[in-house]
C-alpha positions in Angstrom: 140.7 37.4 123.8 138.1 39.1 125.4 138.6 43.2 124.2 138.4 45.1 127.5 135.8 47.9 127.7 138.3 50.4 129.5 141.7 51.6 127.9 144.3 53.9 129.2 142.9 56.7 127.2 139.9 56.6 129.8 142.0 57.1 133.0 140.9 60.7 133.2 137.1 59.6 133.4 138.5 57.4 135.9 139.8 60.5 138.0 136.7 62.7 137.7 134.3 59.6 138.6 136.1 59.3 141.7 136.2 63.0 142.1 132.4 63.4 141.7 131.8 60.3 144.1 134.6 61.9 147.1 132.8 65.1 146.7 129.1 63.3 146.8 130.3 61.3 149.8 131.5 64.0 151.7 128.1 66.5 151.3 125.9 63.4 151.3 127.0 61.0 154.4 124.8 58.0 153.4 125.9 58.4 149.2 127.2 55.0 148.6 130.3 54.8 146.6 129.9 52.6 143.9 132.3 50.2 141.8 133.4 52.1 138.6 134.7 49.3 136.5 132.7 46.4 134.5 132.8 43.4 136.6 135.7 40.8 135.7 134.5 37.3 133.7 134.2 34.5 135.4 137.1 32.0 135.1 134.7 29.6 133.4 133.6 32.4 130.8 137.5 33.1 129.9 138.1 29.6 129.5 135.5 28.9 127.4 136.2 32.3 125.3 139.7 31.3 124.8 138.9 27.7 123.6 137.5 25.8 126.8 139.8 23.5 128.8 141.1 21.1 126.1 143.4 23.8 124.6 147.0 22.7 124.6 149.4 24.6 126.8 150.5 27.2 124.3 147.0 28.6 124.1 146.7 28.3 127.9 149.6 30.7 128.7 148.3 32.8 126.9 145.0 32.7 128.3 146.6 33.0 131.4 148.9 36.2 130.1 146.1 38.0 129.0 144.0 37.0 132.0 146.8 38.6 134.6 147.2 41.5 132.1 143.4 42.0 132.6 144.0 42.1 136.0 146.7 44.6 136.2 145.0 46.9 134.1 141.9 46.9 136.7 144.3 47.7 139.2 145.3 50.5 137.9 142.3 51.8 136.9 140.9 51.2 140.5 144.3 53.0 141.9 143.4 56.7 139.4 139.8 55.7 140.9 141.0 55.8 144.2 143.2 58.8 144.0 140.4 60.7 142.2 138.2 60.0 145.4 140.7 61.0 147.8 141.5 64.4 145.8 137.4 65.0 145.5 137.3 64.6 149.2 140.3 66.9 149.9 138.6 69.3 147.5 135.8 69.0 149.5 137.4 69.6 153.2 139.8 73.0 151.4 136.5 74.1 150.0 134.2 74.0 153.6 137.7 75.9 155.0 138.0 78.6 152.9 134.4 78.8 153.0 134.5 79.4 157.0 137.7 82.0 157.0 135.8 83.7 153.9 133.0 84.3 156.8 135.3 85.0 159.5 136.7 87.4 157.5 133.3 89.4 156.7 132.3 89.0 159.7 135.7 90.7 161.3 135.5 93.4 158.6 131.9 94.1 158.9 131.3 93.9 162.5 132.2 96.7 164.6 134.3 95.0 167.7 136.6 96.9 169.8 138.0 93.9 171.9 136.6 92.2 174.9 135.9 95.8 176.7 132.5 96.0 176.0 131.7 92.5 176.4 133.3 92.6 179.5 131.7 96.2 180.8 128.2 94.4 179.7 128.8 91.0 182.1 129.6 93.8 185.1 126.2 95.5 184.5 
């Protein structure tokens, strides 16, 4: 069996990778977002790891076990992935709007402004 290189005890770096690429998308437009997980063996690399193709059909299912539990495990890792992208982009998009009612704010509170009065006494002349 091929040992995978990601376990379940990595999910969090998982989360925060996707995090830091949803917040690095959304203040850099053009940041590409880039595949977080090793890239899965070829079919001939996990046959040939497990005994090539004249193993007998004991070893083959469970070549082919491990092979789908390898698959299921990237799925889940690509789902926290996912979810840690969407949540850095949220972060992102709550961040830029508290940001802009933080300024509204200061700029209500600081500015003197006694309605539309004046501006409307300044349009008449």
């Amino acid at each position: 069996m091929i040992p995978s290189t990601v376990t379940a005890a990595r999910f969090p770096s998982f989360f925060f990778n996707g995090v830091w690429q949803g917040l690095k998308t959304a203040l850099m437009p053009h940041a590409c977002i880039s595949d977080p997980l090793p890239p899965m063996p070829t079919v001939h690399d996990w046959l040939q790891a497990h005994g090539g193709t004249d193993m007998d059909a004991d070893a083959f299912d469970r070549c082919e076990s491990e092979w789908y539990e390898l698959l299921e495990q990237r799925k889940r890792q690509m789902n926290v992935f996912l979810a840690g992208l969407f949540v850095g982009t949220l972060v992102y998009a709550l961040a830029t709007l508290a940001l802009l009612a933080l300024v509204g704010w200061l700029l209500y509170s600081l500015v003197p402004f006694d309605g539309f009065g004046r501006f409307v006494d300044w349009v008449r002349g």
